[in-house]
N, C-alpha and C positions, 0 to 999 in steps of 0.2 A: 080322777085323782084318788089316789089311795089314802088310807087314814094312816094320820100321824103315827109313829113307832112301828106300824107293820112292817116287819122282817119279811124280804125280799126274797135272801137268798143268805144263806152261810155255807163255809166253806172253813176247812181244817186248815189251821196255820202253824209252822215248825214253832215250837214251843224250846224254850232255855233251859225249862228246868222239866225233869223226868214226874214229876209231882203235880204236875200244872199243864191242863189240857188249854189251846189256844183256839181262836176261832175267828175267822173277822168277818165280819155281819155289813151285810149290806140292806138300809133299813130307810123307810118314806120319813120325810120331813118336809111338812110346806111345799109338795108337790116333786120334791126333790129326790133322787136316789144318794143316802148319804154313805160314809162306810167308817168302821169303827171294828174297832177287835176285844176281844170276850175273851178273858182269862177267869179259870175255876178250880179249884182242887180237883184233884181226880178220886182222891178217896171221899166216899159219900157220906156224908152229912150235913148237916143246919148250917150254912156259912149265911153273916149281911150282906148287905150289898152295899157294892162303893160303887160311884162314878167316877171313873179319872179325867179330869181336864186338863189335855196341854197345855202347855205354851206355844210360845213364840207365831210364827203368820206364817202362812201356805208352805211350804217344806223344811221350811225353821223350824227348827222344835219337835218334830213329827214323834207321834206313839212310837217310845221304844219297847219291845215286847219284852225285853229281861225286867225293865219296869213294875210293868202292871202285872207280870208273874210275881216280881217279890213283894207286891202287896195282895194277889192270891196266895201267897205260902202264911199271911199271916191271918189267913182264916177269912176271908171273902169272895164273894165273885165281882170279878171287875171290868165293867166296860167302859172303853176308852175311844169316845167319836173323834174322827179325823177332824171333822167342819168339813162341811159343805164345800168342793173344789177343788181337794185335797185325794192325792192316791184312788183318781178316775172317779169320782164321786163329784154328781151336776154340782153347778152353782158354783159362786166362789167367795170366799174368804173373803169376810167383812170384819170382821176386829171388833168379834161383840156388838154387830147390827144384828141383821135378822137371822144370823146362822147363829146368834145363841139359841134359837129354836132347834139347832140340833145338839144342843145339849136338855136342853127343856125334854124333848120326847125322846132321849137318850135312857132316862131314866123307865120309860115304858119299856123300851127292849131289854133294859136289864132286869125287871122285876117279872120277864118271862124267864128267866132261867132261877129262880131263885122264891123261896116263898115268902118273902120281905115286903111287910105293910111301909115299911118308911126307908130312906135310901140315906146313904151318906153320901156327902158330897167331897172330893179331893182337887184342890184346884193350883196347877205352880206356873207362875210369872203372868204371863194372860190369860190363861187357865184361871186366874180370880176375879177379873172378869165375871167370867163364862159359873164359874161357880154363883158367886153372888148373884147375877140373874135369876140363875136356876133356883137359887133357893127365893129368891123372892117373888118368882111367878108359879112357885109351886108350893104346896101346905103337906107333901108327906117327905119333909126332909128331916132325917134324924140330927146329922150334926154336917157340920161343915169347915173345913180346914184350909187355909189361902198360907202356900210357904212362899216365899219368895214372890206375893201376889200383887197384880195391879190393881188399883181401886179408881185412880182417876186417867180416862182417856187423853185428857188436855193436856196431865201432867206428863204423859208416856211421850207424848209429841215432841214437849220444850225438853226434855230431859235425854232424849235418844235423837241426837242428833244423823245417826246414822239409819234412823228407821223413815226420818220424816216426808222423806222423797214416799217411799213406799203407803205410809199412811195417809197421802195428802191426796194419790191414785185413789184406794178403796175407799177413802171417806169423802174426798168431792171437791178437798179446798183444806186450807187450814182454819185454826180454831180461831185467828182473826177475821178469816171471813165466812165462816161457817161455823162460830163457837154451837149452836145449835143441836148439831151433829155431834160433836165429842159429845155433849150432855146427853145426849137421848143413849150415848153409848156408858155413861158415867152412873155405877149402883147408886152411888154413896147418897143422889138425889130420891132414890126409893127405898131408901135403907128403913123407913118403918114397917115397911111392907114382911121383910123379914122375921120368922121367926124361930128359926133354927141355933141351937150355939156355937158360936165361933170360937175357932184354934187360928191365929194369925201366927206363923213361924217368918222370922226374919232376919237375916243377916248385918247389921249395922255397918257394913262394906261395900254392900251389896251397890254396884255403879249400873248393873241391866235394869235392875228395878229399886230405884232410890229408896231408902226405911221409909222415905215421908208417906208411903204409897199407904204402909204399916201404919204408922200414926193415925195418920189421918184417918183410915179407915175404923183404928180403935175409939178413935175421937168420937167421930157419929155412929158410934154404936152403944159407945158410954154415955153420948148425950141424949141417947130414946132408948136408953134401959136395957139394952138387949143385952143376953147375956153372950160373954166374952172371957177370952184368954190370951194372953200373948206372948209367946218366948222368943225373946232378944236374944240373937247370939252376937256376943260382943266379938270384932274383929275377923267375922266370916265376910262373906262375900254371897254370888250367886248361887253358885252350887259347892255345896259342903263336901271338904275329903269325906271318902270312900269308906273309913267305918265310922265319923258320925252321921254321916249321910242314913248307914244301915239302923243306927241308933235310933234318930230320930223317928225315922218310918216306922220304926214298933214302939216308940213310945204315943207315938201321934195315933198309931192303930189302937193301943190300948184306950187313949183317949177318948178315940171315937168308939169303942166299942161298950164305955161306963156311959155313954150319955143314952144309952136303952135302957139302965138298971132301974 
């Protein structure tokens, strides 16, 4: 078995923007070949490093590459793993089980392309999730940002009526009879562990990922000190029109870029 985050194999991938070089890496995890794509400025210099965390489960949601280019145009390198199961990559899609571990050593194959002692983390809908893990099974995380993020597994069940078929498959049973399983899948119960600053961005419309997800997760962050921030957008929803959408993404970049000063 190969060690965690060794890069496999990469391969050049058509890129959006003329500015921004693409790549998608195929990289060990837990015995697994995973695959994830690597966006970087092409003019050379110091950029951080981000990790971007999808959303949504096994071809919902997939890495869009204009994406994670136009959070390389605002000055980082960014890699962005599939999960394990995902675009011919072993293993499959747990919902934040043990393929958070390809976000956990997600962060190794990025801090090869980049000279970055600590990483950001970006995490949107189950993508928060997958963030929150990360930063709390890992101690070199600079900042971290959940827009539109999930924080309770249980809640994602009773609240997405349309997904429960799907999660009731990967996770084993429902949360009445496997409450168990959502918890071991649920941050909000290791949230001491954490110690990175949070950026919670969320839409107070939002029906894919209820605010409560927001709340709640500000709740038990306020209640063990950690530090936080949170921007309420009153009367958005999941995903925000097209130029606050653009707005956001460079305020949230400058965001994470002050919490290195």
């Amino acid at each position: 078995m190969k060690k965690n985050g060794i890069i496999e194999e990469i391969r050049r991938y058509p890129s959006p923007n003329e500015k921004v070089r693409l790549d998608e890496i195929i990289y060990w995890s837990n015995g697994l070949r995973v695959k994830g794509l690597l966006a970087r400025p092409k003019q050379e210099g110091q950029y951080e490093a981000l990790l971007y965390l999808r959303g949504g489960l096994q071809f919902i949601g997939m890495v869009r590459p204009a994406r994670i280019a136009q959070f390389a145009a605002q000055g980082f390198v960014v890699f962005a793993p599939y999960y394990r199961g995902n675009r011919g990559g072993e293993g499959r899609d747990e919902f934040a089980g043990e393929d958070r571990y390809d976000a956990v050593y997600a962060v190794d194959v990025l801090k090869q392309f980049c000279d970055a002692q600590k990483v950001h983390l970006f995490g949107f809908s189950r993508g928060g999730l997958m963030a929150l893990w990360t930063a709390i099974l890992r101690d070199d995380i600079a900042s971290l940002v959940t827009w539109a993020g999930v924080s309770d597994a249980t809640d994602t069940y009773w609240q997405r009526v349309d997904m429960r078929r799907g999660l009731k498959r990967i996770i084993g049973g429902t949360p009445n009879k496997v409450p168990e399983r959502y918890n071991q899948r649920t941050p909000l119960y290791e949230i001491t562990k954490l110690q990175a600053p949070v950026l919670i961005i969320h839409g107070t419309e939002d029906q894919h990922v209820q605010p409560m997800h927001a709340y709640k997760l500000e709740q038990y962050l306020r209640n063990n000190n950690k530090q936080v921030e949170a921007w309420y957008a009153n009367g958005l929803k999941h995903h925000y029109p097209p130029r606050l959408n653009c707005q956001t993404v460079r305020q949230l970049c400058q965001w994470m870029k002050k919490q290195l000063i």
